[in-house]
C-alpha positions as CSV (number, residue, x, y, z in Angstrom):
1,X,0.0,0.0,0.0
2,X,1.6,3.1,-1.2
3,X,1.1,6.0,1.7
4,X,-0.9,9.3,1.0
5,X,0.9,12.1,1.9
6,X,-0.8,15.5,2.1
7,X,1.2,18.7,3.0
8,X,-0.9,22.0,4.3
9,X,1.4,24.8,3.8
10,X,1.6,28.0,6.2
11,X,-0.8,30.9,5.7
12,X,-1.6,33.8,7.5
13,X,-4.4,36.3,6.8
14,X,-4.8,40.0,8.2
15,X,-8.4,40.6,10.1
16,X,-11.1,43.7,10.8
17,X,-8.4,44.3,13.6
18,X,-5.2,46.0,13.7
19,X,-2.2,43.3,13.7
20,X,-4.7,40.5,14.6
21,X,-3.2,37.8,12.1
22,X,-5.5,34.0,11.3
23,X,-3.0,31.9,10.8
24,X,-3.4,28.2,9.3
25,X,-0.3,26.1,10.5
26,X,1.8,24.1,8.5
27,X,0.3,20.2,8.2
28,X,1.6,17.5,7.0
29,X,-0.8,14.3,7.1
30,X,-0.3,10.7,5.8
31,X,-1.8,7.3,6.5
32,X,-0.9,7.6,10.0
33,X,-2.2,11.2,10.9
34,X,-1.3,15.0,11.4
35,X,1.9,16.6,12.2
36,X,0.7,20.5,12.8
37,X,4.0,22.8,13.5
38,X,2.6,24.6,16.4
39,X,5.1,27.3,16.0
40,X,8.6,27.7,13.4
41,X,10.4,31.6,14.1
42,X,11.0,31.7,10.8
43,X,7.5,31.0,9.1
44,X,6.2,33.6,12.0
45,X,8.7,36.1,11.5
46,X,7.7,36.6,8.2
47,X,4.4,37.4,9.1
48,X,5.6,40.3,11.5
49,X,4.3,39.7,14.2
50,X,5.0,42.4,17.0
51,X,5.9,40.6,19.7
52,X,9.1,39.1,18.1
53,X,7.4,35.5,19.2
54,X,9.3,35.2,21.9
55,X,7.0,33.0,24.1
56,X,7.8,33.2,28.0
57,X,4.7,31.2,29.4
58,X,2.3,28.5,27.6
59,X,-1.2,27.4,28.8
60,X,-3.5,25.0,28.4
61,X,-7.2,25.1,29.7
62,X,-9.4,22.0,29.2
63,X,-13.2,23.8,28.9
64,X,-16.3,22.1,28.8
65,X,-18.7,22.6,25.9
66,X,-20.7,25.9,26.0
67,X,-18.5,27.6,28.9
68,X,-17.2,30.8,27.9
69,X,-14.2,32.3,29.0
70,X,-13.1,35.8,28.8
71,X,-13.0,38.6,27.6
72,X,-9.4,39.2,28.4
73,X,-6.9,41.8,27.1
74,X,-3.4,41.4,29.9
75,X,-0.5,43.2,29.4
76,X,1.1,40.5,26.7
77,X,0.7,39.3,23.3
78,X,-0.9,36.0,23.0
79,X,-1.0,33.3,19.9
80,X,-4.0,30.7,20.6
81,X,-5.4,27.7,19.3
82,X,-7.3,24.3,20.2
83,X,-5.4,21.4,20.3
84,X,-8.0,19.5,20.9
85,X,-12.2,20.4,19.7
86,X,-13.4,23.6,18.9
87,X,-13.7,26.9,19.8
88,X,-15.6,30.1,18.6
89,X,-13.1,32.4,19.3
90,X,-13.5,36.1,20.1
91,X,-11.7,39.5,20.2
92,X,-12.3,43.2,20.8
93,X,-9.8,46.0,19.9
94,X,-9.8,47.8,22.8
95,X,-6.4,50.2,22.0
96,X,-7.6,53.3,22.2
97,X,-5.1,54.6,19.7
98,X,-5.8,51.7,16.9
99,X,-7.3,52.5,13.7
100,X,-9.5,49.5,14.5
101,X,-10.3,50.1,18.1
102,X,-13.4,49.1,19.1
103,X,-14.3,46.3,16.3
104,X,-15.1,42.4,17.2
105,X,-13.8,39.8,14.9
106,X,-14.5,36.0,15.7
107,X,-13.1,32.8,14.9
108,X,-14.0,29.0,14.5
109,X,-10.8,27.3,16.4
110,X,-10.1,23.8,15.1
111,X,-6.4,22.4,15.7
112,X,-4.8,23.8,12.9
113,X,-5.7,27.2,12.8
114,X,-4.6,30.2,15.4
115,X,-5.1,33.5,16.2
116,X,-2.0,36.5,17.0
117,X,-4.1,38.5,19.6
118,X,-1.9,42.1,19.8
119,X,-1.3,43.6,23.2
120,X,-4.2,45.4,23.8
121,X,-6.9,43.1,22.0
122,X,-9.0,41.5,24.2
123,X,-9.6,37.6,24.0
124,X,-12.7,35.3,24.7
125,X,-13.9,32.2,23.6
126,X,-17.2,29.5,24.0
127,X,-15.7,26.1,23.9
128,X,-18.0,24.4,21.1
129,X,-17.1,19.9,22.0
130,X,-17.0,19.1,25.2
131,X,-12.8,18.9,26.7
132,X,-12.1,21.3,24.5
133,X,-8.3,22.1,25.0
134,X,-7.3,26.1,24.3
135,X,-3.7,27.0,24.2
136,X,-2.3,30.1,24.9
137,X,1.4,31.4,24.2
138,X,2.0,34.1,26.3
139,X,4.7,37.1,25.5
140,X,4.9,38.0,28.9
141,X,4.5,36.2,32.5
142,X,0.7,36.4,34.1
143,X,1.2,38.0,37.3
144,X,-1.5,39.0,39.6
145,X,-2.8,42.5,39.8
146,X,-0.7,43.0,35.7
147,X,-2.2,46.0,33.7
148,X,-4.8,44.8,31.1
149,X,-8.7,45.0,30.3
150,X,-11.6,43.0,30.8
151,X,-14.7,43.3,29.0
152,X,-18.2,41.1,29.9
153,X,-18.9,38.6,27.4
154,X,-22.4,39.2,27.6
155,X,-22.1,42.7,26.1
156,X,-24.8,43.1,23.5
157,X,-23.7,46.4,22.3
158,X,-20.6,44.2,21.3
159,X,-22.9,42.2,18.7
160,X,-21.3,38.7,19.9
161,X,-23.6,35.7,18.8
162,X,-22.7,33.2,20.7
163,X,-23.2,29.8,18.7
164,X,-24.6,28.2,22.2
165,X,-27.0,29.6,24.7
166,X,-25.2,31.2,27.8
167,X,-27.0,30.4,30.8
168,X,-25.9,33.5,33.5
169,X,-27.1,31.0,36.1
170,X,-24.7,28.4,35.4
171,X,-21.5,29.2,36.9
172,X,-20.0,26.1,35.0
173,X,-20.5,27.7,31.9
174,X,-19.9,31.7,33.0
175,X,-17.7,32.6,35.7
176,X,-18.9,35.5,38.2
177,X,-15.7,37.7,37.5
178,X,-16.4,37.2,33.3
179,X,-20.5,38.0,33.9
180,X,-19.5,41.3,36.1
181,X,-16.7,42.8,34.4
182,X,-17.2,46.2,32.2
183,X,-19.7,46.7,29.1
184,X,-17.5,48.3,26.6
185,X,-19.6,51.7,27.1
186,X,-18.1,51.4,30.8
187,X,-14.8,51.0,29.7
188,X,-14.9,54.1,27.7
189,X,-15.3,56.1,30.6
190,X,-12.8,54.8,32.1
C-alpha cells in the first residue's frame, strides 16, 4: 500500500483588527495522521508579528462545551489555538489609539488554525465539543494585579452571537468575575 501524503502549507491572513493575524499552521498528514507545527520563528517572522514570538509562558485550559471564557486583554501578546475540539473564538480591539479600536472579529478554532491577539486586543472564547483544550502562548508572564482589560462577554452592544445559549445562572458555563466585568460603554469612561 503506497502511503498518502498530504502537505498543508503556512498561511496567514490580516483581520477587521489591527495586527490580529488567522494563521493556518503548517500540516503534513499521511496514512498515519497530522503533524501540525505549532510554532517555526521563521515562518512567523515573516508574518511580522509584533511581539518578536518570543514566548515566556504557555497554557493549556481544558473547557467544557458551552463555557465561555473571557473577555481578556493582559499586558502581553498571546498566539492561541485548540489542540484538541473547537472553539468560537473572540476579540475586541480595545487600544484606544488603533485604527481598529473598538471592532469584534470571531473565529472558528479547530487544531490547525490560530489567532496573534496584539497587546491590547481582548480575547474570549465559547468552547464548542466538550474537553475542549485552548492553548495560549503568552509574551509575557501572568502576574497578579498586571495591567490589562476585561470586557463582559455578555455585552450586546458588542454584537457577539454566541453559537450556544449562555445560561448567567450556570456558573459552569460563565464565571462570576467574566459575567461582572465592564460593558464596553463602561470601559470608555474609564
Amino acid at each position: 500500500m503506497e502511503a498518502e501524503l498530504h502537505i498543508e502549507p503556512f498561511k496567514a491572513s490580516e483581520s477587521k483588527i489591527k495586527d490580529l493575524k488567522i494563521i493556518n499552521t503548517k500540516r503534513v498528514t499521511d496514512n498515519r495522521g497530522t503533524v501540525r507545527e505549532l510554532y517555526r520563528e521563521s515562518a512567523y517572522s515573516s508574518i511580522n508579528l509584533e511581539s518578536g514570538c518570543s514566548w515566556k509562558q504557555i497554557n493549556l485550559t481544558r473547557t467544557k462545551r458551552g463555557a465561555v471564557r473571557g473577555l481578556h486583554g493582559e499586558a502581553m501578546s498571546k498566539l492561541v489555538t485548540v489542540a484538541y475540539g473547537s472553539a468560537f473564538g473572540v476579540y475586541v480591539d480595545t487600544r484606544r489609539d488603533s485604527s481598529t479600536f473598538g471592532n469584534v472579529v470571531t473565529v472558528e478554532l479547530l487544531p490547525g488554525v490560530q489567532v496573534f491577539v496584539p497587546q491590547g486586543v481582548c480575547n474570549g472564547f465559547q468552547a464548542l465539543t466538550d474537553d475542549t483544550e485552548y492553548l495560549y502562548f503568552f509574551d509575557n508572564e501572568w502576574a497578579q494585579g498586571m495591567s490589562g482589560v476585561a470586557l463582559t462577554p455578555l455585552d450586546p452592544k458588542l454584537g457577539i452571537k454566541w453559537p450556544l445559549d449562555i445560561d448567567i445562572n450556570d456558573l459552569e458555563q460563565i464565571s462570576e468575575k467574566d459575567m461582572s466585568a465592564p460593558t464596553f460603554e463602561d470601559f470608555l469612561k474609564q
